[in-house]
N, C-alpha and C positions, 0 to 999 in steps of 0.2 A: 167662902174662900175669896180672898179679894187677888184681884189681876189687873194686872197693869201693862197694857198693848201700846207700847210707843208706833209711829210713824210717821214721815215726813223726809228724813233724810236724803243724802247722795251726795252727789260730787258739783259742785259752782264754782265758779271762778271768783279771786276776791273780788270784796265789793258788792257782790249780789247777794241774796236775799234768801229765806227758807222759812217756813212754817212747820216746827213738829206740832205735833199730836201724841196725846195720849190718854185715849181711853179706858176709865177705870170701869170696875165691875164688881160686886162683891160687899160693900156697906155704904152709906147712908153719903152721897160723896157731898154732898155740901157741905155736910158736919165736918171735912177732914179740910186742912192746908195739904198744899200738895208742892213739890219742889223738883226742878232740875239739878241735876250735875252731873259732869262730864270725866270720861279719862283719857287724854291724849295718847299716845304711841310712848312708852318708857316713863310715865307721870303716874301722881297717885289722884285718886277718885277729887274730884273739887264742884265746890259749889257753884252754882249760874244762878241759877233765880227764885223765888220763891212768893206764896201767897195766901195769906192766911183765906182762914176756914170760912170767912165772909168775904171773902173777895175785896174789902178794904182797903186790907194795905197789904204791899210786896217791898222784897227785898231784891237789891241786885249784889253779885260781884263788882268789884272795882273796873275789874276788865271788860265787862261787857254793858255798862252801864253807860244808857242814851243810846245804845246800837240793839238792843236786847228787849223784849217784853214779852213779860207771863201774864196769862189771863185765862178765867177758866168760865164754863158755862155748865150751868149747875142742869138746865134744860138736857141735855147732850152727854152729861158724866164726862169730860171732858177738857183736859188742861191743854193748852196750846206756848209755844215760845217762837214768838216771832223774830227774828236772826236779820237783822239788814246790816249793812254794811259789814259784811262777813268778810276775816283777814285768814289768812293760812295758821296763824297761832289759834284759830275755834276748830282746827281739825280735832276730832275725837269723836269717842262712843257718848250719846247724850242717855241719861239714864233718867226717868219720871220716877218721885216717890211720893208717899202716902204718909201723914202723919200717922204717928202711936198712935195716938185718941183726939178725939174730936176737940172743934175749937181750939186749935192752936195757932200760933202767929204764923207771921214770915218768917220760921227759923231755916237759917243755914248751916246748922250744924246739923251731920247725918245722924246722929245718934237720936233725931226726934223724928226718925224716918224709920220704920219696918217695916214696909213693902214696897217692892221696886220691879219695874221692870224692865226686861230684856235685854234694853237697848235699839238705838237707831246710831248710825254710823254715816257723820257730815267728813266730809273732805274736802278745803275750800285751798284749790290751786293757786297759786302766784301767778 
């Protein structure tokens, strides 16, 4: 059974900085790409970042690109998204997923996503 434990979250002021985590559990985590995305207060689910299943190459959103980085460590099972320069528009719930099946790219489309977890919840005040 694969799980997916986000953490890192909370409340910053813009401008400042954040590291999620999220720790996977359950298959072979190097084989999988793993990706972010977020859903603000009255918005629908959206894509942040992404990074294939070798750690090669990633993908960003338009919005968070040069402020934003995913990187995972295959030692650790472990995906990170590092958030600097955080503006009040990155408030939301951030959600970690797991490719379908192994060896996939940096997609951002969720449909190549079925496992996710819980959620961590950033708040980045004005």
């Amino acid at each position: 059974q694969v799980q997916l434990v986000e953490s890192g979250g909370g409340l910053v002021q813009a401008g400042g900085s954040l590291r999620l985590s999220c720790a996977a559990s359950g298959r072979t985590f190097s084989s999988y790409a793993m990706g972010w995305f977020r859903q603000g207060p009255g918005k629908e689910r959206e894509f942040v970042a992404a990074i294939a299943w070798s750690g090669s190459s990633t993908n960003y959103a338009d919005s968070v690109k040069g402020r934003f980085t995913i990187s995972k460590d295959n030692a650790k099972n472990t995906v990170y998204l590092q958030m600097n320069s955080l503006k009040p528009e990155d408030t939301a719930a951030y959600y970690c997923a797991q490719s379908r099946g192994p060896y996939y790219g940096a997609s951002g489309a969720e449909d190549d996503y079925n496992f996710w977890g819980q959620g961590t919840q950033v708040t980045v005040s004005s």
